[in-house]
Backbone as ProteinMPNN parsed JSONL, in Angstrom:
{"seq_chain_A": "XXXXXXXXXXXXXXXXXXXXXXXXXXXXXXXXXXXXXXXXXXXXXXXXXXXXXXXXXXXXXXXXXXXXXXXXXX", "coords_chain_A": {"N_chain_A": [[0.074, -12.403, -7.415], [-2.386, -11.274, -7.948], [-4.247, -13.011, -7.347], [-4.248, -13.722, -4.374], [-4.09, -10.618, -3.584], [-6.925, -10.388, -4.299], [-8.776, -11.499, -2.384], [-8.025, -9.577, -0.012], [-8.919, -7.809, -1.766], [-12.243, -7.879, -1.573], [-12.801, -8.139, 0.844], [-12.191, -6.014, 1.64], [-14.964, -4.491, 0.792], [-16.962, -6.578, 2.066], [-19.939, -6.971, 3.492], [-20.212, -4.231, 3.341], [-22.646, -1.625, 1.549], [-22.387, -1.937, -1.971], [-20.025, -0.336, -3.793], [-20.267, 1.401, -6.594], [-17.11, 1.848, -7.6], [-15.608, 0.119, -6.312], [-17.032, -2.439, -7.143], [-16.002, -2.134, -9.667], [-13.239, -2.513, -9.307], [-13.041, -5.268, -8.297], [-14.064, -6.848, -10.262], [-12.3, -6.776, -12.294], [-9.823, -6.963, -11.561], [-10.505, -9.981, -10.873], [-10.597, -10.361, -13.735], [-8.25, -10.276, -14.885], [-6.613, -11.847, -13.181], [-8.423, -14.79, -14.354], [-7.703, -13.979, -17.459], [-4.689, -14.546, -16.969], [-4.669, -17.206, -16.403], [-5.438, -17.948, -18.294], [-3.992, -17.915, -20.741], [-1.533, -19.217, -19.574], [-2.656, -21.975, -19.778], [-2.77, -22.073, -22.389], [-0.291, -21.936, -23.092], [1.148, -24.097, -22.371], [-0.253, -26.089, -23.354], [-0.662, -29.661, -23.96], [-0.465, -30.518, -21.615], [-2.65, -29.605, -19.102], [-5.451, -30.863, -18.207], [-8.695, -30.986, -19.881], [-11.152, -30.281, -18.772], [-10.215, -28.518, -16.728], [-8.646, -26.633, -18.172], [-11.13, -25.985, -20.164], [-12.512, -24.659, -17.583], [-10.73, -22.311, -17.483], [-11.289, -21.376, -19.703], [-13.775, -20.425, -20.048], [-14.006, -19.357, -17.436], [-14.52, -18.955, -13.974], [-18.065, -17.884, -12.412], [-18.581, -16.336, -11.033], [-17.056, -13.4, -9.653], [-16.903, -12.549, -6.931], [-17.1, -14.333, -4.697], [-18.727, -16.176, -3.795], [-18.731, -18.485, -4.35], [-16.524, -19.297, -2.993], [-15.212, -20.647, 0.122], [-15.815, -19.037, 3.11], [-13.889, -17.629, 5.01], [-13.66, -18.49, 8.444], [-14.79, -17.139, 11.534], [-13.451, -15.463, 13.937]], "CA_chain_A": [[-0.238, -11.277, -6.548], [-3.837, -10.361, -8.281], [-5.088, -13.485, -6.476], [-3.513, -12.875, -3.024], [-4.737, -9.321, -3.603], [-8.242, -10.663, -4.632], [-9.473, -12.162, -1.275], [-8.528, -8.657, 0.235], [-10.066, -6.353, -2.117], [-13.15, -8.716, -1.405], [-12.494, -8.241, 2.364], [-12.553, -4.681, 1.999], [-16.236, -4.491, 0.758], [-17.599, -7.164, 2.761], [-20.762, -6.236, 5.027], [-21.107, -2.678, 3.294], [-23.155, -1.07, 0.707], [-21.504, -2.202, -2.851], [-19.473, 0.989, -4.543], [-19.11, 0.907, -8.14], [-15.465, 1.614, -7.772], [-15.361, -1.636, -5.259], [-16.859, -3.577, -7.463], [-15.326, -2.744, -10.848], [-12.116, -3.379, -8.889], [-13.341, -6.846, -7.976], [-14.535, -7.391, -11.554], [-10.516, -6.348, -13.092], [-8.939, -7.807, -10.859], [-10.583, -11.021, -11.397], [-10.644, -10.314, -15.428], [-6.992, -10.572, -15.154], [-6.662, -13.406, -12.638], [-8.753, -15.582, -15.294], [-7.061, -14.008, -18.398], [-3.39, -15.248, -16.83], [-4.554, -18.496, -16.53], [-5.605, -18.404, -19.958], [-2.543, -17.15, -21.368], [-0.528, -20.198, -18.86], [-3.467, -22.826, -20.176], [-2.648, -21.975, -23.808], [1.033, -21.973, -23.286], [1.127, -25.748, -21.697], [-0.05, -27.477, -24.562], [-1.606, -30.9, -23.523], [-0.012, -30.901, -19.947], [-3.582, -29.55, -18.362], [-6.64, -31.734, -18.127], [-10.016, -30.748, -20.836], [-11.508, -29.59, -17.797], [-9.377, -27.246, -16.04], [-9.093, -25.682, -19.777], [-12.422, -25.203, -20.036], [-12.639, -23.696, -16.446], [-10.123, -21.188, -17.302], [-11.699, -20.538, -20.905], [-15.078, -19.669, -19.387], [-13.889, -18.006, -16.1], [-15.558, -19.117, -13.096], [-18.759, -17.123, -12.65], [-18.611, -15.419, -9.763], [-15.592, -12.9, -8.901], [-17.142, -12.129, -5.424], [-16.356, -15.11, -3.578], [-19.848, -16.709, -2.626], [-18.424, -19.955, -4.769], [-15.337, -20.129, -2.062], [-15.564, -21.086, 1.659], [-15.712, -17.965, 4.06], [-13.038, -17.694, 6.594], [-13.827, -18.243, 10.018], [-14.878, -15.637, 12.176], [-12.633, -15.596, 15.516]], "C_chain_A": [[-1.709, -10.906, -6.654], [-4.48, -11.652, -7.338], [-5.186, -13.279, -5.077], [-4.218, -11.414, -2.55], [-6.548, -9.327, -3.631], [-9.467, -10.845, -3.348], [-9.231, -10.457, -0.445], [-9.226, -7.614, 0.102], [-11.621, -6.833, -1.685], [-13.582, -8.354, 0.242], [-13.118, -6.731, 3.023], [-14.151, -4.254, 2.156], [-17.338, -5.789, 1.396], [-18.535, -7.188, 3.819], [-21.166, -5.149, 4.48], [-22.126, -2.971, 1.918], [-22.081, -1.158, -0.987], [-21.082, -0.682, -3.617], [-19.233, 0.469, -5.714], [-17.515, 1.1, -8.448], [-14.949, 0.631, -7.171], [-15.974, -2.316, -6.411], [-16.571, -4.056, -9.299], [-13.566, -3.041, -10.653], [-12.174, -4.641, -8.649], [-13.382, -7.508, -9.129], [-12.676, -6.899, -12.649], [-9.743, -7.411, -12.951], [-9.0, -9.377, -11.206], [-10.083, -11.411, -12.922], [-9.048, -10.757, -15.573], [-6.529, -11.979, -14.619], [-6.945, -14.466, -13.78], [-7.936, -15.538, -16.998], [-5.25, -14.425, -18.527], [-3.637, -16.813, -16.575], [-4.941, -19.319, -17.741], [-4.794, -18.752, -20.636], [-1.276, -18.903, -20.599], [-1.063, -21.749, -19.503], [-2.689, -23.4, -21.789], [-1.018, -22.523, -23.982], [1.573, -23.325, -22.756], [0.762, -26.452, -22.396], [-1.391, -28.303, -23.633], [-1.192, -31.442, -22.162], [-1.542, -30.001, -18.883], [-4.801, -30.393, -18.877], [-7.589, -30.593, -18.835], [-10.536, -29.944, -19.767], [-10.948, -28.696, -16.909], [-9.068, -26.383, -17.032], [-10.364, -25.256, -19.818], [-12.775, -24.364, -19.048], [-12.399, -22.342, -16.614], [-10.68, -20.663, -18.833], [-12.937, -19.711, -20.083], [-15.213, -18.761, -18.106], [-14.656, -18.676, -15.078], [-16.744, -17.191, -13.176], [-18.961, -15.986, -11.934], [-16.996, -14.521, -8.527], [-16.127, -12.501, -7.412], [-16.848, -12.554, -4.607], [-17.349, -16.115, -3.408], [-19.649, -18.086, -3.824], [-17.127, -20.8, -3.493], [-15.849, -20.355, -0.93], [-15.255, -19.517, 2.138], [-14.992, -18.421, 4.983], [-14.264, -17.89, 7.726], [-13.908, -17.139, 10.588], [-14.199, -16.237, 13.555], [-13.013, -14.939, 16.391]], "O_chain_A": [[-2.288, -10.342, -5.726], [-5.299, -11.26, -6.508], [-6.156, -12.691, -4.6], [-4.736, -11.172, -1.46], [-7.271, -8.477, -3.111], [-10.637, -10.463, -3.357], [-10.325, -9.948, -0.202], [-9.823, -6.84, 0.85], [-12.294, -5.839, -1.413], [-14.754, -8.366, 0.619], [-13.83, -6.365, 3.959], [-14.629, -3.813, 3.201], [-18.521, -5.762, 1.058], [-18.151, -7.387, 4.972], [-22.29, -4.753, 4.79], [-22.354, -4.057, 1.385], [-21.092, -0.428, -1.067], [-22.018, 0.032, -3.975], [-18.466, -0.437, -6.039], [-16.883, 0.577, -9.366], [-13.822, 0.237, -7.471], [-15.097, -3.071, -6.83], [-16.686, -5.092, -9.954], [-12.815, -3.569, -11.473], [-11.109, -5.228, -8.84], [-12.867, -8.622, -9.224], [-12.558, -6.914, -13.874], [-9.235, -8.297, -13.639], [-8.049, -10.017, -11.654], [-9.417, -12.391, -13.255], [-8.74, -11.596, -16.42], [-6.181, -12.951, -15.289], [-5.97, -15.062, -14.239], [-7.633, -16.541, -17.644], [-4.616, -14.576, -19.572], [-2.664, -17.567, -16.573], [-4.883, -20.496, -18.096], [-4.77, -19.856, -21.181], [-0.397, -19.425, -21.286], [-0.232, -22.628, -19.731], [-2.274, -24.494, -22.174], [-0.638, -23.339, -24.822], [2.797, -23.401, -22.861], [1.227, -27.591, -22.372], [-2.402, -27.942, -23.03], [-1.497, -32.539, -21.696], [-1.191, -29.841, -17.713], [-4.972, -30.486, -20.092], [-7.41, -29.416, -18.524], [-10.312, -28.74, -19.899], [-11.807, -28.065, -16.293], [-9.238, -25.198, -16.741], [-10.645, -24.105, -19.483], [-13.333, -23.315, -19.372], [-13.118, -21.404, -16.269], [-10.46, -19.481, -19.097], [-12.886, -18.566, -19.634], [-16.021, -17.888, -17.789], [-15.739, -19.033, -15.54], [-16.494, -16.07, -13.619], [-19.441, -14.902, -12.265], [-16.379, -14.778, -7.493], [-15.203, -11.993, -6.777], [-16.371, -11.941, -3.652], [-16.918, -17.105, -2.816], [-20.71, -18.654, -4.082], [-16.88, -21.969, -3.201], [-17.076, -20.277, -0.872], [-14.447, -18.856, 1.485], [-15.254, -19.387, 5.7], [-15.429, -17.495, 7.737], [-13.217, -16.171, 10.27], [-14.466, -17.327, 14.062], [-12.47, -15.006, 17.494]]}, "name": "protein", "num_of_chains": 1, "seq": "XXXXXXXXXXXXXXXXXXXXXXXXXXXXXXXXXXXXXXXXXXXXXXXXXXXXXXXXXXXXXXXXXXXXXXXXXX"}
């Protein structure tokens, strides 16, 4: 759900003026995102690849988005 949820809280502040309550929701939200895939990483043993472990140890860097693709504008 926090990812799902992620791309809209993202959505919401997109275009304006950044609010620190927008963007320590962005920065949570993510924190958790990354800390459940920690927690799923850890609990799998040797069924994920060195590299997708490391991904999820270190977090990607950027909870904002400007690592993903931007929708389409219609």
């Amino acid at each position: 759900m926090c990812v799902h949820r992620h791309s809209q809280i993202l959505e919401i502040g997109r275009g304006k003026p950044k609010e620190e309550r927008w963007t320590k929701q962005v920065n949570d939200n993510w924190d958790f995102i990354i800390s459940t895939g920690q927690t799923i990483s850890r609990g799998s043993g040797s069924h994920i690849s060195d590299r997708v472990i490391n991904s999820l140890r270190l977090g990607p860097a950027d909870p904002f988005g400007s690592e993903v693709q931007k929708k389409p504008v219609n």
